[in-house]
Each structure stands twice: as structure tokens, then as C-alpha cells.
C-alpha positions in Angstrom: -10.8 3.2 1.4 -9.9 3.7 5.0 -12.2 4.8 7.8 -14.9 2.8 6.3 -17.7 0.8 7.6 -17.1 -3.5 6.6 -18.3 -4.4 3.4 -18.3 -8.0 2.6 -18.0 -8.9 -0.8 -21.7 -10.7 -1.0 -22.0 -6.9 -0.5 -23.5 -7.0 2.8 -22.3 -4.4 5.7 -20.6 -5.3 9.0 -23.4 -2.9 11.0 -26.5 -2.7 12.7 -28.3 -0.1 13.9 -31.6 0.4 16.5 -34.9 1.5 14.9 -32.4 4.1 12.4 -30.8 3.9 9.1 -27.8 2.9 9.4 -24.4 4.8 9.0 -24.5 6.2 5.4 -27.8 3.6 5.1 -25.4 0.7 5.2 -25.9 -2.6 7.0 -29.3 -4.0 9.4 -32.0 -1.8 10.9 -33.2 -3.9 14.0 -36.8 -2.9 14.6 -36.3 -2.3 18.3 -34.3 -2.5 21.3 -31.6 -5.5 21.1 -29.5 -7.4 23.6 -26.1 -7.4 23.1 -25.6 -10.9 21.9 -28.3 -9.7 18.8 -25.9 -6.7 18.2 -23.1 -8.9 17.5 -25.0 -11.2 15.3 -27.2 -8.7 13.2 -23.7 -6.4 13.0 -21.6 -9.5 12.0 -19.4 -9.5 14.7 -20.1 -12.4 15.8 -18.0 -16.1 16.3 -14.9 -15.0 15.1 -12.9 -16.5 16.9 -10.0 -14.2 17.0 -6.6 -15.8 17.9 -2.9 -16.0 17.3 -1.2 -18.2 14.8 2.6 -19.1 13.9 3.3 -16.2 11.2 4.8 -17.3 8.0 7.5 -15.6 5.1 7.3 -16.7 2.1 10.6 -16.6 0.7 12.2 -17.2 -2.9 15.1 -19.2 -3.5 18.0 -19.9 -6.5 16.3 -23.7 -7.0 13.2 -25.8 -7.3 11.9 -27.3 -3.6 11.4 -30.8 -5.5 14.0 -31.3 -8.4 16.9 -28.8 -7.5 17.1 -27.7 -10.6 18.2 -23.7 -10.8 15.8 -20.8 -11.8 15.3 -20.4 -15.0 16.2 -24.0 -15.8 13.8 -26.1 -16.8 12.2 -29.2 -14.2 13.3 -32.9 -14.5 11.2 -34.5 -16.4 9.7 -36.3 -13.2 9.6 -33.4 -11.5 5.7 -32.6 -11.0 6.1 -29.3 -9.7 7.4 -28.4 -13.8 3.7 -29.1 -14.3 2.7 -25.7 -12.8 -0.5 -27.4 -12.8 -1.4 -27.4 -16.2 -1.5 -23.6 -16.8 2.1 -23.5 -18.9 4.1 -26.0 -21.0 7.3 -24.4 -20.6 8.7 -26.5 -17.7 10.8 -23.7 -16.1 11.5 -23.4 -13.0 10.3 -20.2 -11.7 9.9 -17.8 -8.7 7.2 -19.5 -7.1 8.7 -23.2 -7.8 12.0 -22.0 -5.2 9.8 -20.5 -3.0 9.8 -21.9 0.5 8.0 -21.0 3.8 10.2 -19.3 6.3 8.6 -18.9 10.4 9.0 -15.1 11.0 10.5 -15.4 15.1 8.9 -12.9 17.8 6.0 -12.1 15.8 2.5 -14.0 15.6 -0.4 -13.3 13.0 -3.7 -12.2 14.5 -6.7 -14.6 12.6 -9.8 -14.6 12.7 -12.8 -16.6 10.8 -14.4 -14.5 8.4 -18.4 -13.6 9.1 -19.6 -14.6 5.7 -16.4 -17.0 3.9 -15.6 -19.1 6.7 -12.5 -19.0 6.1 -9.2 -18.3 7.7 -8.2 -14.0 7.2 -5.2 -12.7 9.0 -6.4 -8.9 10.4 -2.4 -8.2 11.8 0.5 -9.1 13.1 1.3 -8.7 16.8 4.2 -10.1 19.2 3.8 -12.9 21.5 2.2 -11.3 24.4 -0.5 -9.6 22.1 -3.8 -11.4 23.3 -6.5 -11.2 21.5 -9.9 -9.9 23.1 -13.1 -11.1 21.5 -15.9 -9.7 20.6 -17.9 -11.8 22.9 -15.9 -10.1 26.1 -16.4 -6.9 25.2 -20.1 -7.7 24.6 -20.3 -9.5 27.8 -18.5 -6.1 29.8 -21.3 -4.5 28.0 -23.8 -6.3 29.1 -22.4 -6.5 32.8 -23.0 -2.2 32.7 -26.2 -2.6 30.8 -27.7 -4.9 33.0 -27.3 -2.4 35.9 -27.9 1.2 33.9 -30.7 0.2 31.8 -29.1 1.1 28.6 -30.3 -0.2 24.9 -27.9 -1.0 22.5 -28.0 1.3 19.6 -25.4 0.3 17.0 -22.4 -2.5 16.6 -20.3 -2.8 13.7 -16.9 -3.2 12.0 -14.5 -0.6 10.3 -11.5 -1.1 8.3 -11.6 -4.6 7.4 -12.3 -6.2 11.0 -9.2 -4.4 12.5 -11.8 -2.2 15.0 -14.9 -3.1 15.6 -17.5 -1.3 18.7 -20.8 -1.6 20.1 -22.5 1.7 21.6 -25.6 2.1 23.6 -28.1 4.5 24.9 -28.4 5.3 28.6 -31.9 5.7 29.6 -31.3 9.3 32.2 -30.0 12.3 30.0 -29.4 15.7 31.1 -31.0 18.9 30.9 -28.6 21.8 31.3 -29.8 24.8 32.3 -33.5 23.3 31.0 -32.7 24.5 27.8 -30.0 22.1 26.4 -30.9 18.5 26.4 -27.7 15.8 26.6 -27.8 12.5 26.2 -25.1 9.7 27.4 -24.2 6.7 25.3 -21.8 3.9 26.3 -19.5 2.8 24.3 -17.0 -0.1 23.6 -14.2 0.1 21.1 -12.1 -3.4 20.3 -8.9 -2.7 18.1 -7.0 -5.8 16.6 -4.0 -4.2 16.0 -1.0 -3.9 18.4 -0.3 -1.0 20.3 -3.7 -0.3 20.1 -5.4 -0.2 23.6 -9.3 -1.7 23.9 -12.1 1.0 25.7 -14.5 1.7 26.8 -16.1 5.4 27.0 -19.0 7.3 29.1 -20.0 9.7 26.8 -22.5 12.8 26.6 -23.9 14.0 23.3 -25.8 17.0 23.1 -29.3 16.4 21.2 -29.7 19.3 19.7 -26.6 18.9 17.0 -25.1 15.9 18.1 -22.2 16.9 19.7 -19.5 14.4 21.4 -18.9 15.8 24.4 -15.5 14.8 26.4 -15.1 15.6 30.1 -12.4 13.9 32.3 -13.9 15.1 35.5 -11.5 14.7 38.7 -12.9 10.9 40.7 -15.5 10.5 38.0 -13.9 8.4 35.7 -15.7 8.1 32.1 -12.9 6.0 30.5 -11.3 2.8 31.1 -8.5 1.1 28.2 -7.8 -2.5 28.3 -4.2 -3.4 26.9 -3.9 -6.5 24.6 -1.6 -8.5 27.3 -1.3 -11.7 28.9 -3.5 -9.9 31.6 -6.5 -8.5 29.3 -9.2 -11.1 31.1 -8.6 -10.1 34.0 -8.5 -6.1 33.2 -11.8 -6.5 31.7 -13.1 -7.9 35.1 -12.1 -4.5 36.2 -13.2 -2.7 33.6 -16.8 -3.8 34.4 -16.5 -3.2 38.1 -15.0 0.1 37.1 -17.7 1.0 35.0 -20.3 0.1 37.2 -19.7 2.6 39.3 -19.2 5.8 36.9 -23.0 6.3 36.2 -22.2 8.9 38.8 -20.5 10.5 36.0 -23.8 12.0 35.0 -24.4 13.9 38.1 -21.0 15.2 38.3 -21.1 16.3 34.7 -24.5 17.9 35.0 -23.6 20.1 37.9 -20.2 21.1 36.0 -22.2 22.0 33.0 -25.2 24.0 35.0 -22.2 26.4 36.7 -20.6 26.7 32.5 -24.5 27.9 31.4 -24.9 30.4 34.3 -21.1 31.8 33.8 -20.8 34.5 31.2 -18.3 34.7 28.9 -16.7 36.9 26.7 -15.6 37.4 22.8 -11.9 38.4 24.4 -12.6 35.9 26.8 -13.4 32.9 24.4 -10.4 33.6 22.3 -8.1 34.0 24.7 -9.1 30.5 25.8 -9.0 29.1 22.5 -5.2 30.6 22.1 -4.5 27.8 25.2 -5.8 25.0 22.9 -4.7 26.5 19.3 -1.8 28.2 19.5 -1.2 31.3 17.0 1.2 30.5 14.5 5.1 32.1 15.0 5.5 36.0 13.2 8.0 33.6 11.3 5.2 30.8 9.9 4.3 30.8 6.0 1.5 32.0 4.7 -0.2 28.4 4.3 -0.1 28.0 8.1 -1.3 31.3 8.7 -4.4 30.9 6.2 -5.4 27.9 8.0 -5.1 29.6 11.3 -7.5 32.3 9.9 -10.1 29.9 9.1 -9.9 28.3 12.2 -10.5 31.5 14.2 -13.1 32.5 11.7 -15.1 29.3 12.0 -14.7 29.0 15.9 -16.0 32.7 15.8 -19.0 32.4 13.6 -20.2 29.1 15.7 -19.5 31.1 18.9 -22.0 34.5 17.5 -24.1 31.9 16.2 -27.3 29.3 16.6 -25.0 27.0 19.1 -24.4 30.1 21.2 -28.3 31.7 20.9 -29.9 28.0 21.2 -28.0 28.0 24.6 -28.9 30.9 26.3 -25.9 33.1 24.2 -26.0 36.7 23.0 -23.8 38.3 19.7 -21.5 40.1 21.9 -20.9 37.4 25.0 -21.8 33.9 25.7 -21.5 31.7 28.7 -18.6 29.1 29.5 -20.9 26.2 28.2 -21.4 28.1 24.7 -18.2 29.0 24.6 -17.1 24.9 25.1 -19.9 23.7 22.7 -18.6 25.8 20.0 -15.1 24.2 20.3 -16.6 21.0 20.4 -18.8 21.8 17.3 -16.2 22.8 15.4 -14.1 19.6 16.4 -17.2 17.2 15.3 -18.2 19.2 12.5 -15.8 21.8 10.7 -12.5 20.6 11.3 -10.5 19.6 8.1 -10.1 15.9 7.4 -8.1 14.1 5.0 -9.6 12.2 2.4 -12.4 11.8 -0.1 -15.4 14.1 0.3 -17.3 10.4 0.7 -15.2 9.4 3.5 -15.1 12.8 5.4 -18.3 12.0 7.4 -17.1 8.6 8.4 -13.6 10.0 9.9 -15.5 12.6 11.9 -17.9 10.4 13.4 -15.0 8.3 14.3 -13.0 10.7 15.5 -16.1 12.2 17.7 -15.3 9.5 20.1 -12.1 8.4 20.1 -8.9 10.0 19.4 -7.1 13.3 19.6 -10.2 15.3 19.0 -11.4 13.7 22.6 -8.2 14.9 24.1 -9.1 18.4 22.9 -12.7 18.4 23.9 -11.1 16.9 27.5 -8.8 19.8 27.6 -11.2 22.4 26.2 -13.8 21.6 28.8 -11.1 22.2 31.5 -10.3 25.7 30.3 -14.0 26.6 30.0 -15.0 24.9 33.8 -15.7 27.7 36.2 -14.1 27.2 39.6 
């Protein structure tokens, strides 16, 4: 299934979480605090040794490789590949006996050594200025923030077969907005081996209270830096640390953002007129399906808004404030929004998508609407 934590088949998980049960109770518990080096190991993201290798077709042809004899003829009698190692008698040349190896130009296979095997797996296929960035670097840029910020680690892991894999952590100064609302910030790395698929790294609030992913692209504060899989990827994550360094600023500028959002007042008209800016309403024209689906989006967004995530926050039933209004959107984006998939993997895609995605790009843009000048 996609969207899915690693599973190895001894059965073991490619996760590790601090002092918690992991995602869905799969993979380690660490019994404290761990270095980042320790994540990767206990999470199994360690020595992989990702790299490019010369990527092969296999391709099918009219006559055996060693005896030329034609498909569906049978071998020369000297012809050992006619054995088909013992498994048939028959002697005829099939498929597999024409089938040669053909290099595929422009493209390269993305390999890595598997965490349990030890063996060879290929995770993608990428062209030849896709460069591979380890799990080791992104640790290490990690670690270069950590060092400073005094974060702990809190959870590493793999998803989707190897192809993303991310490392989080916990910074040790939160927020308390409006001293009723308590918010955390995490730090988070994201490493994607697939092409056209940019590495980051992400400064990100979460509110305690219902675990809400907050996004906030606040103007000089910047809360997220992408690292391209070029010839150039060292060197941008040498940036990427300095960068990062310096954004624990963030913090402050998001705290005094959020303390004007409490204190500002807002509307039922209000709130859906500002929800109309980041969900259209459907055309006069649309079908019925589409205009079901907007209902329940209206209705949901409505019933967070007159509910416990506006009256935990300093809300009443018939107005709110700016930062109720924003949480509600943000709320329904982490925890109501429709997914695709199984029931089983619905809570896995939404804690992926919390963070990364098109549902940040809406909490970004929601957050903008909501600001008060």
C-alpha cells in the first residue's frame, strides 16, 4: 500500500520514535532523548549507501545468446543454456534464453543497500545530474541546527519502500498564544529519492492541544529551505544549515503574529468570506457531486469554527477571533479533509500531508488571509 511506514520482510519497521509508541505502534521506542546518528540507526536509515548505477533493459530477442538457434526451436545439443538449469527437459529455446541486456542512455538507476538484506535494491530511476543525498547529510544538517537550538530528536523513519525517508525533532522553547493556546515547534527534515523531488527541510509549529500542523511563511523569517537533487546538492546543504541557523527567530515572529490573530475578532460572515478566498464556491453550472462535496466542506469548516477549537481559544458561537478562525481551517486540513485510500491508510496520508505538500500551501495561504495588519 502506498503512504505507508517501511516494513521489512523479517517484519521489522523502518521507524523509531522518542519515549512514544510509534506511528500506528510500528517500529523502535527509544527510551529517551537520541542523537541523531541513533535515529538513523534505531529507524534503519542508516549506511545505505545511496548512489547511481548504469541502468539496464532487459530486452527479448528472435534467438538464443549462445546457440543461435530461433525461438521456439530447440538448443544444440551442446548448448548449456537448453539446460534451463535443470527445471525442464524440453530443450526450447524460450523468451528468457534471447534475452539480452540493453544500457538504457540518459537515465541512471538510484541504489541503495538494503537495511536488513544487504543487498543491492534499486529505489528509482533518475537522469545523470540526479545526485543522491544521504541520509547521513541530512542527519549531519540536523545536527548542525540541533547543536545550536537544543532540540531532541523525536522520530526518523522510512515510507514507501525507502523512496522518502525524514527525521523530526522537538525544539525545546514553544509558544503560548494569548496564554491560553500552547504551540510547540518541531524541525523537520524530509529526503526524497525520487527525481523531481526537492529535499527540505521545515520549521514547523504544532498546536498541543489537537495537534495541529501549523504553516506560516512569514515575510524575512524563513521556515523552509528545499535542496534540489543536482550536481550542487553538497554545497546547498552547507547553506541550508547556515540558513537554518538563523530562523529560530521564526518563533518570535510567529508568536507576535499569532498574539494580534487571538486578540482580533472575527466574524461568522467574516470567516466565510475568507474561506470563499481559499475554497472557491462551485460554478451555478457544477453537478450535483461537486456541489455535495462543497456542502460538506462548508458544513465541517463551520461546525469546527462554532465549536471546541474556537471556545478552547478564547471563541464564542456567534464570532471568533482571526487565530480561531485560522485553526479551524488548519484542523479541518489535518483532520477532516477526504483522502483517498483504505480506511487503514487514511491516518498515515494525513499525517504526511500535515507537513508537507499542498495542504502546507493552504495553511501558508490561509494564515495570510486571517493575519491582521
Amino acid at each position: 500500500m502506498s503512504h505507508e511506514i517501511e516494513i521489512h520482510a523479517d517484519g521489522t519497521a523502518a521507524f523509531v520514535s522518542a519515549n512514544t509508541p510509534g506511528w500506528h505502534r510500528l517500529g523502535v521506542v527509544a527510551p529517551g532523548p537520541m542523537t541523531v546518528p541513533e535515529a538513523l540507526k534505531l529507524g534503519q536509515l542508516a549506511n545505505w549507501d545511496v548512489r547511481m548505477e548504469p541502468l539496464v533493459a532487459a530486452v527479448a530477442g528472435s534467438k538464443c545468446l549462445e546457440c543461435s538457434k530461433p525461438l521456439g526451436e530447440k538448443h544444440d545439443d551442446m548448448c548449456v543454456t537448453g539446460d534451463h538449469e535443470g527445471q525442464d527437459d524440453s530443450r526450447i529455446v524460450d523468451e528468457h534464453d534471447t534475452t539480452h541486456a540493453v544500457e538504457v542512455p540518459n537515465n541512471r538507476a538510484v541504489v541503495r543497500i538494503h537495511p536488513v538484506t544487504g543487498l543491492p535494491e534499486v529505489l528509482s530511476v533518475g537522469g545523470l545530474d540526479y545526485t543522491p543525498i544521504s541520509n547521513e547529510e541530512m542527519g549531519q544538517t540536523l545536527q548542525a541546527i540541533l547543536d545550536q537550538s537544543g532540540a531532541i530528536v523525536d522520530t526518523a523513519g522510512s515510507l514507501r519502500g525507502g523512496l522518502d525517508t525524514f527525521i523530526t525533532a522537538r525544539l525545546p522553547k514553544g509558544i503560548m498564544v494569548g496564554g491560553v493556546d500552547p504551540v510547540e515547534l518541531n524541525l523537520a527534515g524530509f529526503n526524497y529519492f525520487r527525481p523531481g523531488k526537492s529535499s527540505e527541510f521545515l520549521i514547523t509549529p504544532v498546536r498541543v492541544v489537537c495537534a495541529n500542523t501549523q504553516a506560516a511563511a512569514l515575510y524575512n523569517f524563513r521556515s523552509r529551505y528545499t535542496v534540489r537533487h543536482s550536481p550542487n546538492a553538497p554545497q546547498r546543504i552547507i547553506e541550508a544549515r547556515e540558513a537554518l541557523k538563523i530562523t529560530f527567530d521564526y518563533r518570535d515572529a510567529f508568536a507576535d503574529e499569532a498574539e494580534k490573530m487571538i486578540k482580533a475578532e472575527l466574524t461568522i460572515k467574516e470567516f466565510e468570506r475568507l474561506c470563499r478566498e481559499i475554497w472557491p464556491a462551485p460554478a451555478e453550472e457544477a453537478n450535483s457531486a461537486v456541489k455535495d462535496r462543497d456542502d460538506a466542506l462548508t458544513g465541517t469548516l463551520m461546525q469546527i469554527f462554532k465549536g471546541e477549537t474556537n471556545e478552547n481559544i478564547k471563541g464564542k458561537k456567534t464570532r471568533g477571533t482571526h487565530w480561531s478562525g485560522y485553526q479551524t481551517v488548519v484542523e479541518y486540513l489535518d483532520h477532516h479533509a477526504p483522502v483517498r485510500g483504505e480506511d487503514a491508510d487514511s491516518a498515515r496520508i494525513r499525517a504526511e500531508r500535515a507537513l508537507v505538500g499542498k495542504a502546507r500551501d493552504t495553511k501558508e495561504l490561509a494564515f495570510n488571509l486571517f493575519q491582521v495588519a
